[in-house]
C-alpha positions as CSV (number, residue, x, y, z in Angstrom):
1,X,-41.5,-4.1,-30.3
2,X,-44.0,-1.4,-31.3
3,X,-46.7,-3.0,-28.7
4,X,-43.9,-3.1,-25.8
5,X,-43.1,0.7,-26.6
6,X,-46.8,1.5,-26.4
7,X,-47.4,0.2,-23.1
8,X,-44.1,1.5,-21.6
9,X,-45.8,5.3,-23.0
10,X,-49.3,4.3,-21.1
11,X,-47.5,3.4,-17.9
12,X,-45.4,6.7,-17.7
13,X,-47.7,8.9,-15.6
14,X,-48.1,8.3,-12.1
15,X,-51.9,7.9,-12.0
16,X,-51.3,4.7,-14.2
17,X,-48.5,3.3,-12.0
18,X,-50.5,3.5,-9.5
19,X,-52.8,0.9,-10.7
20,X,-50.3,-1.2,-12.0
21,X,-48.5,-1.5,-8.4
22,X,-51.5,-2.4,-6.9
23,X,-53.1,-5.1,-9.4
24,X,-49.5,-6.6,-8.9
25,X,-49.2,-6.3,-5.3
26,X,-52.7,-8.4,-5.6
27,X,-51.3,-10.9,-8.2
28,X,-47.9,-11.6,-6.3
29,X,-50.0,-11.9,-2.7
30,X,-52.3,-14.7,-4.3
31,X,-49.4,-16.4,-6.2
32,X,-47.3,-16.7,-3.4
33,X,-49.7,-18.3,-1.1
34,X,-50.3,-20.8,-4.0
35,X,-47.0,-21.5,-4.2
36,X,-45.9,-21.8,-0.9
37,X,-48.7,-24.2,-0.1
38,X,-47.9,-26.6,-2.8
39,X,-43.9,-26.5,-1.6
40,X,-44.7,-27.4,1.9
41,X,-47.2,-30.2,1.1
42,X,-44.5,-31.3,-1.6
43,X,-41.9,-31.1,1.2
44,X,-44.1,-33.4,3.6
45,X,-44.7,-35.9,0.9
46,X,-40.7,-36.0,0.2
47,X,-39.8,-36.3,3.7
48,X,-38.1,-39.5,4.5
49,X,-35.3,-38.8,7.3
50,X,-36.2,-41.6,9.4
51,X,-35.3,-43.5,6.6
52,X,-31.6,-41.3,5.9
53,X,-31.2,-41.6,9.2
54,X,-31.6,-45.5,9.5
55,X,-29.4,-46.2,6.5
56,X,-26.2,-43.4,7.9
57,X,-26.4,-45.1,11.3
58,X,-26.9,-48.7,9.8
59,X,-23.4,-48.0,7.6
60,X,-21.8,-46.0,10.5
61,X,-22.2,-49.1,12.4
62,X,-21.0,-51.6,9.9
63,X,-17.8,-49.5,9.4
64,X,-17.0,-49.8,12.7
65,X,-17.4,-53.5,13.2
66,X,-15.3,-54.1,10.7
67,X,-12.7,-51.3,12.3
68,X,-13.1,-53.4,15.6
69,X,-12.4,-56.6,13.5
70,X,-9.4,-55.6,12.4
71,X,-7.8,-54.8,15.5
72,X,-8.9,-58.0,17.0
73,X,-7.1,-59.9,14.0
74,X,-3.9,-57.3,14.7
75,X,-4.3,-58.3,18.5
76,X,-4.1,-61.8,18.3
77,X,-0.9,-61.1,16.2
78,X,0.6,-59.4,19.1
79,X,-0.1,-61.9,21.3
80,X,2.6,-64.5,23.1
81,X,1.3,-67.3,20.8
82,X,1.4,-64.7,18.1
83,X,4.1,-64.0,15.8
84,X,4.4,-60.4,16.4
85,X,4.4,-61.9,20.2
86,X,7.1,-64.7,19.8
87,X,9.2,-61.9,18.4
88,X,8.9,-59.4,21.3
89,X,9.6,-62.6,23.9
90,X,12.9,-62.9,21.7
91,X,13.4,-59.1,22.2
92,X,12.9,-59.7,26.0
93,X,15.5,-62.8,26.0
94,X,18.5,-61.2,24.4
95,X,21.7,-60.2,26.2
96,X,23.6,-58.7,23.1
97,X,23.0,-54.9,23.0
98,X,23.5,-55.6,19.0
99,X,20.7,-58.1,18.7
100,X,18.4,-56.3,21.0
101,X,18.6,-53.1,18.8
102,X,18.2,-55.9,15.7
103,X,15.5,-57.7,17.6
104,X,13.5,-54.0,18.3
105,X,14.1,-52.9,14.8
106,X,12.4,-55.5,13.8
107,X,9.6,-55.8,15.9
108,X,8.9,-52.0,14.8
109,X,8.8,-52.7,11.1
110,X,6.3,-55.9,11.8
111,X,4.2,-53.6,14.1
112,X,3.8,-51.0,10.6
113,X,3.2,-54.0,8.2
114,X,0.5,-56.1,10.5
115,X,-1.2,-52.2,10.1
116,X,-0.1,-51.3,6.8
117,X,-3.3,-53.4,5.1
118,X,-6.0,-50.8,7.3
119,X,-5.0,-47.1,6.4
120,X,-7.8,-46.6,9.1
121,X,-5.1,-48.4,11.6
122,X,-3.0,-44.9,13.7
123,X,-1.4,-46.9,16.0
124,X,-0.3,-50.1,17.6
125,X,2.3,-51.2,20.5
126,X,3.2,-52.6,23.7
127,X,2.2,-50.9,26.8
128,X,4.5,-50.9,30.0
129,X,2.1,-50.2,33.1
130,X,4.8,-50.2,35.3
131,X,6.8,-47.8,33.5
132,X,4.1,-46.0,32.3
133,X,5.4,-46.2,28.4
134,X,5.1,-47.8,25.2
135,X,7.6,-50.1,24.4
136,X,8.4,-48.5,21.1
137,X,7.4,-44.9,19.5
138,X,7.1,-43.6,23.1
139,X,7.9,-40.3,21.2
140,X,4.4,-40.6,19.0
141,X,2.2,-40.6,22.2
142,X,0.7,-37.0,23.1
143,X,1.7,-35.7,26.8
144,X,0.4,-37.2,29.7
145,X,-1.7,-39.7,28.0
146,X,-3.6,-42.5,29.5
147,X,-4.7,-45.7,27.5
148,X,-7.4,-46.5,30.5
149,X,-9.4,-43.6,29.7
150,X,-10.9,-44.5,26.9
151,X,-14.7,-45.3,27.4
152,X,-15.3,-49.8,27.7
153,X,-17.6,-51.3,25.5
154,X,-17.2,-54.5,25.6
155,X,-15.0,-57.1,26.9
156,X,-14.0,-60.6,26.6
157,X,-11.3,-63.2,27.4
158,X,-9.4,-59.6,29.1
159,X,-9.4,-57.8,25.5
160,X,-12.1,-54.9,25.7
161,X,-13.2,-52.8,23.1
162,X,-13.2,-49.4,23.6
163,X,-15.7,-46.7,22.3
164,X,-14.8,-43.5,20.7
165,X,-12.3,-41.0,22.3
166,X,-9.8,-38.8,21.8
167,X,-6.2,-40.3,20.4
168,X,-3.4,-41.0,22.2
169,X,-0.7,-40.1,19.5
170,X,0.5,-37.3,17.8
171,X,-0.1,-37.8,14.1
172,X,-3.7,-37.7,14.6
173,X,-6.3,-35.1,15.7
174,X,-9.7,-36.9,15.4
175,X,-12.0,-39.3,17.1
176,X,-10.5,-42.9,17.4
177,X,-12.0,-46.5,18.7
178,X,-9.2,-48.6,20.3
179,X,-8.4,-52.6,21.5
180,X,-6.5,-52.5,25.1
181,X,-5.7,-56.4,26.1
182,X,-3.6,-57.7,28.6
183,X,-1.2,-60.5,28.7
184,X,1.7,-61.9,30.4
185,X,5.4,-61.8,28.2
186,X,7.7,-63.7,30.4
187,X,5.7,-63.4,33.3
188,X,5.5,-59.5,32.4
189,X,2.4,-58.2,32.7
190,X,2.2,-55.9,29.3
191,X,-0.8,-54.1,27.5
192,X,-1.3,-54.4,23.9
193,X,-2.7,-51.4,22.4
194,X,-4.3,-51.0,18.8
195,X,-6.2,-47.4,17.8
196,X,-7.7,-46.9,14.2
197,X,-9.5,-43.6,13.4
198,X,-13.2,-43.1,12.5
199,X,-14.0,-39.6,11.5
200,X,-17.8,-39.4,12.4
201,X,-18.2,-35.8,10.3
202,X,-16.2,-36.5,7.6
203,X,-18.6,-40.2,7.1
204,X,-21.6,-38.7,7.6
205,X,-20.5,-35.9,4.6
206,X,-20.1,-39.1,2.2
207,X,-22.8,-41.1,3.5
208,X,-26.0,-38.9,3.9
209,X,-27.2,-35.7,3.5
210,X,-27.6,-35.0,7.5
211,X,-24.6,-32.5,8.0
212,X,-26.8,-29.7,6.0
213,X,-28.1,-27.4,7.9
214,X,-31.1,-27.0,6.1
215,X,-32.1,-30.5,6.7
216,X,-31.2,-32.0,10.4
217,X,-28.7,-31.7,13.2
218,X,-27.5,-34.7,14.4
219,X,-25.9,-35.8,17.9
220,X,-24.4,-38.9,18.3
221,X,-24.2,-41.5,21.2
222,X,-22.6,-44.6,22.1
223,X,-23.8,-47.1,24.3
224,X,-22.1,-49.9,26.0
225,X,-23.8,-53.3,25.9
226,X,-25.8,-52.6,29.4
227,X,-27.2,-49.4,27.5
228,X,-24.7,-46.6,29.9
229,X,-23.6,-43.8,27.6
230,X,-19.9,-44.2,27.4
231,X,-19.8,-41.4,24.1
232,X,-21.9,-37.8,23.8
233,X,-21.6,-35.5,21.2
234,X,-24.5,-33.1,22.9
235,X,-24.3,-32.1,26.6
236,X,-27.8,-32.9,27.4
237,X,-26.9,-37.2,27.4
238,X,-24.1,-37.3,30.0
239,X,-22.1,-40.1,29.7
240,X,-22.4,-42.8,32.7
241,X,-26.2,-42.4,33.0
242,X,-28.1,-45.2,31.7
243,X,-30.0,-44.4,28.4
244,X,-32.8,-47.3,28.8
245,X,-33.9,-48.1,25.5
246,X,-37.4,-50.7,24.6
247,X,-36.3,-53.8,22.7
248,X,-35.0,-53.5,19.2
249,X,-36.3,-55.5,16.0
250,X,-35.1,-58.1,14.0
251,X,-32.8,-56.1,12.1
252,X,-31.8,-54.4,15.7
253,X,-33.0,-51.2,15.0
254,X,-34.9,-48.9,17.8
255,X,-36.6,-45.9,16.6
256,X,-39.1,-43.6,19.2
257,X,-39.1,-40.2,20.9
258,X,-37.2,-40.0,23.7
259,X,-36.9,-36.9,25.8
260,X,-37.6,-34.5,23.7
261,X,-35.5,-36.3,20.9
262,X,-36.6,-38.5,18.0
263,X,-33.6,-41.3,18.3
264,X,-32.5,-43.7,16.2
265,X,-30.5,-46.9,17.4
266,X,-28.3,-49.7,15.9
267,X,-27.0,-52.6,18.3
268,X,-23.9,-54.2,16.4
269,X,-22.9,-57.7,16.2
270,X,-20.4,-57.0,19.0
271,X,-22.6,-56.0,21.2
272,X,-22.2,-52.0,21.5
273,X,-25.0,-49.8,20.6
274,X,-24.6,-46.7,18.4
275,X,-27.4,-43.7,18.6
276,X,-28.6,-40.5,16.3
277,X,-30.5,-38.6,18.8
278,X,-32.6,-35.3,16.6
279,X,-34.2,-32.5,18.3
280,X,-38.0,-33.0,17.8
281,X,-38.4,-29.6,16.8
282,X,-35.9,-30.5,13.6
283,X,-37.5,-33.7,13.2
284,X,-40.9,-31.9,12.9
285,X,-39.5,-28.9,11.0
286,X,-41.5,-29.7,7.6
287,X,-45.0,-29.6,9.2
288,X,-43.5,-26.8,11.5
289,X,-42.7,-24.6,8.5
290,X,-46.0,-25.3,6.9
291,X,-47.7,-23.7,9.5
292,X,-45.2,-21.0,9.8
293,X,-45.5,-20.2,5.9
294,X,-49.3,-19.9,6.1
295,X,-48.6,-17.6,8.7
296,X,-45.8,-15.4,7.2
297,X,-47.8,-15.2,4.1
298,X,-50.8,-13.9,5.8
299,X,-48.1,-11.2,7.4
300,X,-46.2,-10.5,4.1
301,X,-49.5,-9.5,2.4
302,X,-50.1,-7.1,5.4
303,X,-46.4,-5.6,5.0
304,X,-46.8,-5.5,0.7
305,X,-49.8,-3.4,1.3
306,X,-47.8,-0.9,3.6
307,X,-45.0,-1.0,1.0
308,X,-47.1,-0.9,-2.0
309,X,-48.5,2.8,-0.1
310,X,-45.0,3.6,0.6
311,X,-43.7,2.7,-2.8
312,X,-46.9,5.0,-4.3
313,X,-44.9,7.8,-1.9
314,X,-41.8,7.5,-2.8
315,X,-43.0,7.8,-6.8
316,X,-43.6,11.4,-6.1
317,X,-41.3,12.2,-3.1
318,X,-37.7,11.0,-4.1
319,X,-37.7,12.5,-7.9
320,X,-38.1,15.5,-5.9
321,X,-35.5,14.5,-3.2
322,X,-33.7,13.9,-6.2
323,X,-34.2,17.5,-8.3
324,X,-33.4,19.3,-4.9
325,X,-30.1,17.7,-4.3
326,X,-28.9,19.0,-8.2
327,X,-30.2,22.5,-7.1
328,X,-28.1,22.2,-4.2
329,X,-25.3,20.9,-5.6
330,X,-25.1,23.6,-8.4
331,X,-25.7,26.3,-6.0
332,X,-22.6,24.8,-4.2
333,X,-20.3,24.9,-7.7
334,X,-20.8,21.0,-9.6
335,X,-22.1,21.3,-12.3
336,X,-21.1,18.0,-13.6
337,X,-24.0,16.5,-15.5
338,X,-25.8,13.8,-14.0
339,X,-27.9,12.0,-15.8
340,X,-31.2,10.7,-14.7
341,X,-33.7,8.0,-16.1
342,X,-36.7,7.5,-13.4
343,X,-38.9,6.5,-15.9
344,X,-41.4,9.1,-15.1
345,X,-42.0,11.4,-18.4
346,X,-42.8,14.9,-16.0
347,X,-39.5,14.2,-13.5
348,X,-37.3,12.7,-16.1
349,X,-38.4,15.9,-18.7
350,X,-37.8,18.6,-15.9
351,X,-34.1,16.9,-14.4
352,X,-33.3,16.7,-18.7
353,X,-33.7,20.6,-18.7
354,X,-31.7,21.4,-15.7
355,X,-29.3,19.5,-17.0
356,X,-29.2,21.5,-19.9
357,X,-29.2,24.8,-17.8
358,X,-26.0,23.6,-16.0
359,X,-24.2,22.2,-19.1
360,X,-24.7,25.9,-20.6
361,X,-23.3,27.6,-17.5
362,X,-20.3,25.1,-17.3
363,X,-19.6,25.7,-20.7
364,X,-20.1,29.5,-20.5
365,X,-17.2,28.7,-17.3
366,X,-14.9,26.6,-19.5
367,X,-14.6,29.6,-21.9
368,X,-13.9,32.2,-19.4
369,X,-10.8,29.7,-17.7
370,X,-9.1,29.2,-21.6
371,X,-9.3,32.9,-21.3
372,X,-7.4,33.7,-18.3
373,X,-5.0,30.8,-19.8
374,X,-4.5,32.1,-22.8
375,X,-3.8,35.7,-21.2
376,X,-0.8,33.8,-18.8
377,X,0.5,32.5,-21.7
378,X,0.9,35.4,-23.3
379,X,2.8,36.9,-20.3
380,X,5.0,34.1,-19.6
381,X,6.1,34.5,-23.7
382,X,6.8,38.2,-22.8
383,X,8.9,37.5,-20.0
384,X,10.5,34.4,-21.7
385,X,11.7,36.9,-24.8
386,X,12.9,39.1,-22.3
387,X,16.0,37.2,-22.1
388,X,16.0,35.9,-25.5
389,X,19.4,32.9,-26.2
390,X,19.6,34.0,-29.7
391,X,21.1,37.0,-28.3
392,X,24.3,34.7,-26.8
393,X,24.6,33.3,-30.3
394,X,24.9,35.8,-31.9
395,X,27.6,37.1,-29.8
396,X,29.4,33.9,-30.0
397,X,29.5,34.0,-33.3
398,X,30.2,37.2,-33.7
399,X,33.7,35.9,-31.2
400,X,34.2,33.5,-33.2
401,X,34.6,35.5,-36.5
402,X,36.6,37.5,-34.7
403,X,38.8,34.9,-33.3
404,X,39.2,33.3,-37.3
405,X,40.1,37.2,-38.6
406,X,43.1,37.4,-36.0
407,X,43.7,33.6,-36.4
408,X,42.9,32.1,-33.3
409,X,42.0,28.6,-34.1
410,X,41.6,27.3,-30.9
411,X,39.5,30.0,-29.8
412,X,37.4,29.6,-33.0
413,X,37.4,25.7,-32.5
414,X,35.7,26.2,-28.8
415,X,33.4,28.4,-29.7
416,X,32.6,26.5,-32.9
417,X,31.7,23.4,-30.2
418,X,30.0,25.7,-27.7
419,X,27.9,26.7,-30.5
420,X,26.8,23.4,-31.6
421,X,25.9,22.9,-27.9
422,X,24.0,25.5,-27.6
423,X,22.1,25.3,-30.6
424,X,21.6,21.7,-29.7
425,X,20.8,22.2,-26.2
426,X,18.0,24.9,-27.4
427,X,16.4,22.6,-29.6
428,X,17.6,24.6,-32.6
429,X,19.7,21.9,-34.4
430,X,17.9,19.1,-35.7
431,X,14.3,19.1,-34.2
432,X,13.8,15.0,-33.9
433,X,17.0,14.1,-31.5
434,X,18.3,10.4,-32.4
435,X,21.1,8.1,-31.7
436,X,23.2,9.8,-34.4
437,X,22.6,13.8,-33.0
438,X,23.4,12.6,-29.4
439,X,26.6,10.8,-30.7
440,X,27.1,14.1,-32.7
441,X,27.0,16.2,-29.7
442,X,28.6,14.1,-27.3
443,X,31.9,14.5,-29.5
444,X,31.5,17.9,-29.4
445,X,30.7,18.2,-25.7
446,X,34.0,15.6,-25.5
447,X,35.9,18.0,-27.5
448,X,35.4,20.9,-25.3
449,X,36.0,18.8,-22.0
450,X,39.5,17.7,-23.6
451,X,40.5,21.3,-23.8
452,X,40.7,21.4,-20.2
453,X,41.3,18.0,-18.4
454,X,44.1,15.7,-19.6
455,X,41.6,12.2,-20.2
456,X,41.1,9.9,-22.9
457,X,38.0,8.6,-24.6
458,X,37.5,5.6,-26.4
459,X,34.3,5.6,-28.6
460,X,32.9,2.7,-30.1
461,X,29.8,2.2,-32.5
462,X,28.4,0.4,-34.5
463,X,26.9,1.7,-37.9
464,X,22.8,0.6,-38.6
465,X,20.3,2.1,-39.1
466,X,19.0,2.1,-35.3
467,X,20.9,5.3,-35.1
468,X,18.6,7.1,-36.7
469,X,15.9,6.0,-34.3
470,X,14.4,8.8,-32.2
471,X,15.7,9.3,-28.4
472,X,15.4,11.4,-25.8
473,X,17.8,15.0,-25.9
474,X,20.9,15.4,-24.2
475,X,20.7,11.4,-23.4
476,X,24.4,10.5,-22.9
477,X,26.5,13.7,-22.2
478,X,24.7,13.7,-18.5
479,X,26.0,10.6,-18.3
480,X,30.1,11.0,-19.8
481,X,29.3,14.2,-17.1
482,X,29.0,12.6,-14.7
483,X,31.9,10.0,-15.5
484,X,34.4,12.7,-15.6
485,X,33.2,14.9,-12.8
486,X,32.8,12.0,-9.8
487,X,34.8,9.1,-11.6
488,X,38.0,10.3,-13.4
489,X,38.5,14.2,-12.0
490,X,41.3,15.4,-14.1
491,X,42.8,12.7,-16.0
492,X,41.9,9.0,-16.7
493,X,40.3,7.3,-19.7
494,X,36.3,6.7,-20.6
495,X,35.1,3.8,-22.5
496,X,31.7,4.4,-24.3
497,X,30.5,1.8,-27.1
498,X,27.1,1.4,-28.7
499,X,25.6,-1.0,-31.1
500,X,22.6,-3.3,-31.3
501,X,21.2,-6.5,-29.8
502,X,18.9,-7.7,-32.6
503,X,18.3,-11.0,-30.8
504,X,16.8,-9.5,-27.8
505,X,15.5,-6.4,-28.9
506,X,18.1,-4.0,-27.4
507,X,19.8,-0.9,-28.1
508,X,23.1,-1.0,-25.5
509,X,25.2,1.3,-24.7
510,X,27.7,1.6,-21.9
511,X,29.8,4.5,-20.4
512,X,32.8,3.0,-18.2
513,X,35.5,5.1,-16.5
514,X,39.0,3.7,-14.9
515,X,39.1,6.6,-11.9
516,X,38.3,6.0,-8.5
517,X,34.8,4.5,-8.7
518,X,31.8,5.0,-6.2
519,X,30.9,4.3,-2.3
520,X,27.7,2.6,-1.3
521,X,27.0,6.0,0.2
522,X,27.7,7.7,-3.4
523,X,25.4,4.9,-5.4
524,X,22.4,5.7,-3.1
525,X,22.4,9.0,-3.6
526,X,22.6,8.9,-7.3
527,X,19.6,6.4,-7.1
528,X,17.4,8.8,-4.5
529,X,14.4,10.6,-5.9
530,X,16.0,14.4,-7.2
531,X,15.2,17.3,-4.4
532,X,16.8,20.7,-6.1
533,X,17.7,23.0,-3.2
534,X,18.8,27.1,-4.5
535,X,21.8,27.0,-2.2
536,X,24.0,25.1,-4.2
537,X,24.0,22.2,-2.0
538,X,25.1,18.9,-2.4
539,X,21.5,17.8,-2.7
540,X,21.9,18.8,-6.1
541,X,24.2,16.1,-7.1
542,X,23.4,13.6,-9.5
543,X,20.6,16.0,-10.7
544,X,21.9,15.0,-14.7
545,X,21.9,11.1,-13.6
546,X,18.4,11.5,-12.5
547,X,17.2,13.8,-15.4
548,X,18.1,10.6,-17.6
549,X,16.3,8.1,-15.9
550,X,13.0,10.3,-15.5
551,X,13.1,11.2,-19.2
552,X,13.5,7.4,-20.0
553,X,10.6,6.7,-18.0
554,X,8.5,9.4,-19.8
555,X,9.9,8.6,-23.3
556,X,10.2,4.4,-23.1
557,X,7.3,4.3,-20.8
558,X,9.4,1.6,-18.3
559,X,10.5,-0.1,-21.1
560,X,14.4,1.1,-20.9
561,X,16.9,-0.4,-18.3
562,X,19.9,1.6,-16.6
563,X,22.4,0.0,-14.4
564,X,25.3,1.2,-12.4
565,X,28.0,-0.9,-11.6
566,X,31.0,0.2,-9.4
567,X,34.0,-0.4,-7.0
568,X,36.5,2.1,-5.2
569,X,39.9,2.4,-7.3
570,X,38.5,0.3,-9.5
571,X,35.8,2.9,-11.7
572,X,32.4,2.8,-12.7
573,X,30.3,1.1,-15.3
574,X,27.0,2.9,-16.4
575,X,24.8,0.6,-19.1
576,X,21.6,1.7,-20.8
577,X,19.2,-0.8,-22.6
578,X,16.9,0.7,-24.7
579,X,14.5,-1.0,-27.0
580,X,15.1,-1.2,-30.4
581,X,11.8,-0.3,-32.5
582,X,11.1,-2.4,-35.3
583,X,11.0,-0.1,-38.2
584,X,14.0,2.4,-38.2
585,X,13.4,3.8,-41.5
């Protein structure tokens, strides 16, 4: 650790840098050419797609044969001396609309099972020439298709194999081989049609390594058994031309340039020939990136020496880029520190005292703001005692004595309440509110209404401790508020109960009112976001609804629920779900 310190202290002026960037600009140049060479001369040595490429199209090959076997065994099925065959001649010979749909049905279900062994197997049926449509599953076949457009391979006893095309059904998307034979039913002249898929791409994925990019691209051909294209997956072989290739060898495998292209070919056992046709310039690409890397290395050690002078530059030039952009942005107000480690002891010393300098002046800022906010304070108090509510209290108690010296009870009884509400209200009784203060005031606030509307109330609670847990101030009377001002008017009856949900963690309490109940109009604009207009407008409604749920929010942090349930003539149902803290002691 001591010995990494030490060098990290020699390297920190710029005369030593210098030497170090360019002993390592030396070092990397030498290495890399070393290491390049050995990779490409490794990569020669490992080379062996001729041989990928002869073992993918050997497979390909063999996977298809076998495709084009099994559609020959389905064929023969479907023929008149088949048993798929007899069955359609009895299909053809029935009279009985009953036993025809029988017969059809099926014919259909023997058509899926004579498949059902090949998942490869899409499709197979009868074809109507004259009517120009399958016998059955008419409705699987694509628009406008044509079962003679599918390139010939090869064909015997008037059965041909055909060579890779698109399908003719529905349920299928990819490249297909088919069997189109014809027979006579009856002396009908009918098709049979077999198709099975062969996805090329996703066999060459599982089969080789060709599909990367980094190695090969690969076209693929398909020749008939007088060598004519019938399939191209590149534009430059058009199909119909004759692709000419020398004899094959025992194993009927060709290999040779061609063209332009290095091609590889595989002549089944049925006859058909199936080609990989690679660009020469990929087929070359090893020795052709040997070459190239002696080249780029030779270029790269011209463009590290250009960089090493730049980088040698932009040692000196952008610390000072750097210290001129903090000068600006100080003279322009920030004077946010920003902190700096360029590794250079001179740049990173002088950026650490400016940073200093700006700290100081931000600080010597900081202090004069708590100043001018201390100073507004103080004037907002002044005007705030100005109108000072112990004055009204005083007053109505000083009523209130009055009103017990001449006997006034219900006089003395109001103001008693009022003054509670008050006193509450101000934050003057009982500092902490809780469950048991609101319940406290609520009463009183109950007591006051009652003195002027003719209602009832019907409180219900439940004693626990919970009640002594802290809550927000002036929690339910907005609520019973608002339950006699747009629910009951005058007269009516409020329900409000209150206990605990131990179970699920809940403190509920719900306000319910018999009066007239609430529109949809009425609901939304209890639930809109508060806007307090001075003129007294309706705007204002709802303003005590919405003072609860935004000081639930800020005390219960989203934890709290309230819901408002209600229907005209039929009242209104208000229910809070607060959670119930743990520990209520």
């Amino acid at each position: 650790m001591k010995m990494l310190r030490w060098k990290r202290k020699r390297l920190s002026s710029i005369r030593q840098r210098l030497v170090a960037i360019i002993l390592m600009v030396t070092i990397v140049s030498l290495m890399s050419l070393v290491v390049v060479s050995y990779a490409a001369l490794h990569s020669m040595e490992k080379n062996k797609t001729e041989a990928t490429l002869k073992i993918s199209l050997n497979q390909m090959t063999e996977h298809m044969d076998e495709a084009y076997y099994s559609m020959i065994r389905i064929t023969q099925q479907m023929k008149e001396n088949g048993f798929i065959g007899a069955l359609l001649l009895d299909y053809m010979s029935q009279k009985n609309t009953y036993y025809i749909y029988k017969t059809k049905r099926k014919l259909s279900d023997e058509l899926i099972n004579v498949s059902f062994p090949n998942s490869s197997v899409n499709f197979a049926s009868y074809y109507d020439s004259l009517n120009h449509k399958c016998l059955f599953d008419e409705n699987l076949m694509v628009p406008g298709y044509d079962l003679l457009d599918a390139p010939e391979l090869v064909t015997a006893a008037g059965d041909s194999l055909r060579g890779l095309s698109a399908t003719k059904t529905k349920k299928s998307n990819g490249l297909v081989i088919s069997m189109l034979g014809q027979d006579s039913y009856q002396d009908k002249q009918l098709y049979t049609y077999v198709e099975m898929n062969v996805n090329v791409d996703e066999y060459l994925e599982q089969n080789s390594n060709l599909v990367d990019e980094n190695i090969v691209p690969i076209d693929l051909l398909q020749l008939d058994t007088r060598q004519i294209i019938k399939y191209s997956s590149n534009g430059s072989f058009i199909t119909g031309e004759s692709f000419n290739l020398d004899s094959f060898n025992a194993e009927k495998m060709y290999t040779g340039m061609k063209n332009g292209y290095f091609i590889v070919a595989k002549r089944s056992e049925i006859g058909y020939i199936n080609v990989f046709a690679v660009q020469e310039k990929y087929y070359r690409k090893e020795i052709y990136q040997w070459r190239n890397r002696i080249f780029f290395i030779l270029f790269l050690s011209t463009i590290m020496l250009y960089l090493s002078v730049l980088t040698i530059y932009r040692l000196i030039c952008r610390p000072l880029q750097l210290f001129g952009q903090e000068i600006e942005q100080a003279g322009q107000g920030n004077l946010e520190a920003a902190e700096y480690e360029l590794g250079i002891a001179e740049f990173d010393q002088l950026l650490k005292q400016f940073g200093n300098m700006k700290g100081q002046i931000r600080k010597l800022l900081e202090e004069v703001e708590t100043e001018e906010k201390k100073r507004s304070k103080i004037e907002v108090e002044k005007l705030m005692y100005k109108i000072n509510p112990h004055f009204l209290l005083n007053t109505l108690n000083s009523v209130q004595w009055m009103a017990q010296i001449n006997k006034q009870k219900d006089i003395s009884d109001f103001l008693s309440s009022l003054i509670f509400l008050l006193s509450y209200n101000l934050g003057k009784q009982d500092g902490i509110a809780t469950f048991r203060s609101e319940l406290e005031f609520l009463k009183k606030y109950v007591n006051l209404q009652k003195m002027r509307y003719d209602f009832e109330v019907d409180i219900q609670v439940e004693e626990g401790d919970y009640l002594d847990q802290p809550t927000i101030r002036l929690l339910l009377q907005p609520l019973v508020e608002n339950a006699l001002r747009h629910g009951l008017g005058e007269t009516g009856k409020v329900f409000i109960s209150l206990f605990q949900d131990e179970k699920k963690g809940y403190i509920v309490i719900t306000i319910k009112d018999n009066g007239k109940g609430l529109t949809l109009e009425q609901l939304e604009k209890l639930n809109r976001p508060f806007q307090y207009k001075s003129d007294g407008s309706v705007e204002n409604d709802g303003v005590g609804l919405r003072y609860v749920r935004s000081m639930l929010e800020s005390f219960y942090g989203g934890r709290a629920f309230l819901t408002i349930n209600s229907e005209l003539e039929k009242g209104t149902k208000v229910t809070l779900l607060l959670p119930l803290e743990e520990n209520n002691d």
